[in-house]
KOLGU-432047 format. One line per field, with one value per residue (C-alpha): residue in three letters; x, y, z. Coordinates in Angstrom, 1 decimal. Each point is the difference from the previous one (the first is absolute). Layout:
! KOLGU-432047
migu	[ALA/...]
x	[X/...]
y	[Y/...]
z	[Z/...]
***
This chain:
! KOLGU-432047
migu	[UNK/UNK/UNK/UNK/UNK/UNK/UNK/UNK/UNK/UNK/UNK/UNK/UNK/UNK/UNK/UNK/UNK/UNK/UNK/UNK/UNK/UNK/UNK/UNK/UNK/UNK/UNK/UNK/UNK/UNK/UNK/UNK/UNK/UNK/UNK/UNK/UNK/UNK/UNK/UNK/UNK/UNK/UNK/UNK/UNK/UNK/UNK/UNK/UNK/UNK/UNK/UNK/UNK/UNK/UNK/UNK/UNK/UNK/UNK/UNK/UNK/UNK/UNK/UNK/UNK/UNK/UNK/UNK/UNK/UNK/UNK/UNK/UNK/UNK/UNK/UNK/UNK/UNK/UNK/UNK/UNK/UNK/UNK/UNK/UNK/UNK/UNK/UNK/UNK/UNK/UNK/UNK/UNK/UNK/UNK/UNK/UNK/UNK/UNK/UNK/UNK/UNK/UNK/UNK/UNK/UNK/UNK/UNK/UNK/UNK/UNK/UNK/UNK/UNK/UNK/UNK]
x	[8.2/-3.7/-1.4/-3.4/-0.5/-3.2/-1.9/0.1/-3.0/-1.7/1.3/-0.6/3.3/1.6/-1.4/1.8/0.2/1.5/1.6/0.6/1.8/-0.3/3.3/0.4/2.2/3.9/-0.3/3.0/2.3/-1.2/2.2/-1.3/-3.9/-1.6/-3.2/0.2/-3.0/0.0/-2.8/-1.9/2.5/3.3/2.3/-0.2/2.1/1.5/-2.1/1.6/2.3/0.9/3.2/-0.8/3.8/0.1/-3.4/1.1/-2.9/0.3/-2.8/-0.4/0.3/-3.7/-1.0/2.3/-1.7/-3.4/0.9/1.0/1.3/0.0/-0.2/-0.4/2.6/-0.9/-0.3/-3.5/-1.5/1.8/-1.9/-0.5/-1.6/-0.8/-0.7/-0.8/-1.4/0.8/-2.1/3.7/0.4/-2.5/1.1/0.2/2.2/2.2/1.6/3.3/2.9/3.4/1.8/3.5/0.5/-1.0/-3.2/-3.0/-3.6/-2.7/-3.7/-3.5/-0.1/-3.5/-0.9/-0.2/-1.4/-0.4/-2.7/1.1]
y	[26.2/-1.2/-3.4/-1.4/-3.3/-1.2/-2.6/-3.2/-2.2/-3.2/-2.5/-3.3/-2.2/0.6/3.1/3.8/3.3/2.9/1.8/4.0/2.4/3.1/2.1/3.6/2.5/-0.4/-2.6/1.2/-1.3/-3.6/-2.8/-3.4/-0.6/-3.3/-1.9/-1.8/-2.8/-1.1/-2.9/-1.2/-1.2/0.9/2.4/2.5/-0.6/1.5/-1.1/2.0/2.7/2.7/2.1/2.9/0.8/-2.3/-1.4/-3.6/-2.3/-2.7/-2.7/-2.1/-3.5/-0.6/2.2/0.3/-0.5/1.3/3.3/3.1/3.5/3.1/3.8/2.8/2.2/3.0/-2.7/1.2/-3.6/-3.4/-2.9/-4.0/-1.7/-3.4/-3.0/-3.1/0.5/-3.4/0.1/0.0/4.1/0.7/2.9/3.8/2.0/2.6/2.2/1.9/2.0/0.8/3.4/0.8/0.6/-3.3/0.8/-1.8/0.4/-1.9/0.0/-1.1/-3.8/-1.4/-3.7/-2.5/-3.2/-2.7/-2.8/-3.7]
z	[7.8/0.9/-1.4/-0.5/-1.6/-1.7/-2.3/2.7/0.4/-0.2/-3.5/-0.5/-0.4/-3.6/-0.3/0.1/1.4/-0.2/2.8/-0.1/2.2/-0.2/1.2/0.9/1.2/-0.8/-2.5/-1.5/2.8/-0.9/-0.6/0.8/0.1/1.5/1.0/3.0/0.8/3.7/0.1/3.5/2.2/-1.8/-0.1/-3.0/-2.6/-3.6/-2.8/-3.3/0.4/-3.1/0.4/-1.9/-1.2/-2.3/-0.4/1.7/2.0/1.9/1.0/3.4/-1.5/0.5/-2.3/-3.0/-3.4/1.9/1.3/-1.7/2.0/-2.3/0.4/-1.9/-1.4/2.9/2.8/1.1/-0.9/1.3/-1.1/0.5/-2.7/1.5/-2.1/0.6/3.6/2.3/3.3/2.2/-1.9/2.6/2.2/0.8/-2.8/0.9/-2.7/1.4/-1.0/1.0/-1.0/-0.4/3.2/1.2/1.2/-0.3/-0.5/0.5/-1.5/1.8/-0.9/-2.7/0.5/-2.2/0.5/-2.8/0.7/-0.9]
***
C-alpha cells in the first residue's frame, strides 16, 4: 500500500482545509485508516481514526466537533475536512493505514500552519 497526502497550507485561524490522500496498491487489505499530526517539538500523535468494518471514527479530544475523517467506498481517497482551524492544529499530517495483517503504512506528511 503506497500513500501520498495533499491539500496542506497556510489558513488564517477559523478557517478550513481539506486534507486528501491518495492510496494505492492493496487497498483491499485495509482495515483501519488514520491522520496523524506531529507539531514542532512533539511527538506525533492520532488525530481521527475510521475503522472501515463498520464505518466507526474516533476524534483526539482537541478536535471533536471540528474534524471529520471519511473515505471513499474503494478506499483510494482518505480525507480530513478541517473546520474551524485554531493556530495550536499547526503541524505536519500524516495519513496511514494498517491491514489485516497488522501492518502499517505510512504516507509523506503536508503542513499546515494556521496564523493567529
Amino acid at each position: 500500500v503506497q500513500l501520498q497526502a495533499f491539500g496542506g497550507g497556510l489558513v488564517q485561524a477559523g478557517g478550513s482545509l481539506r486534507l486528501s490522500c491518495v492510496i494505492s496498491g492493496s487497498r483491499n487489505s485495509i482495515n483501519d485508516m488514520n491522520w496523524y499530526r506531529q507539531a514542532p517539538g512533539k511527538q506525533r500523535e492520532l488525530v481521527a481514526a475510521l475503522n472501515t468494518d463498520g464505518r466507526s471514527t474516533n476524534y483526539a479530544d482537541s478536535v471533536k466537533g471540528r474534524f471529520t475523517i471519511s473515505t471513499t467506498d474503494i478506499k483510494h481517497r482518505l480525507y480530513l475536512q478541517m473546520n474551524t482551524l485554531k493556530p495550536e492544529d499547526t503541524g505536519v499530517y500524516y495519513c496511514h493505514v494498517q491491514d489485516r495483517w497488522s501492518k502499517t503504512h505510512w504516507g509523506r506528511g503536508t503542513q499546515v500552519t494556521v496564523s493567529s
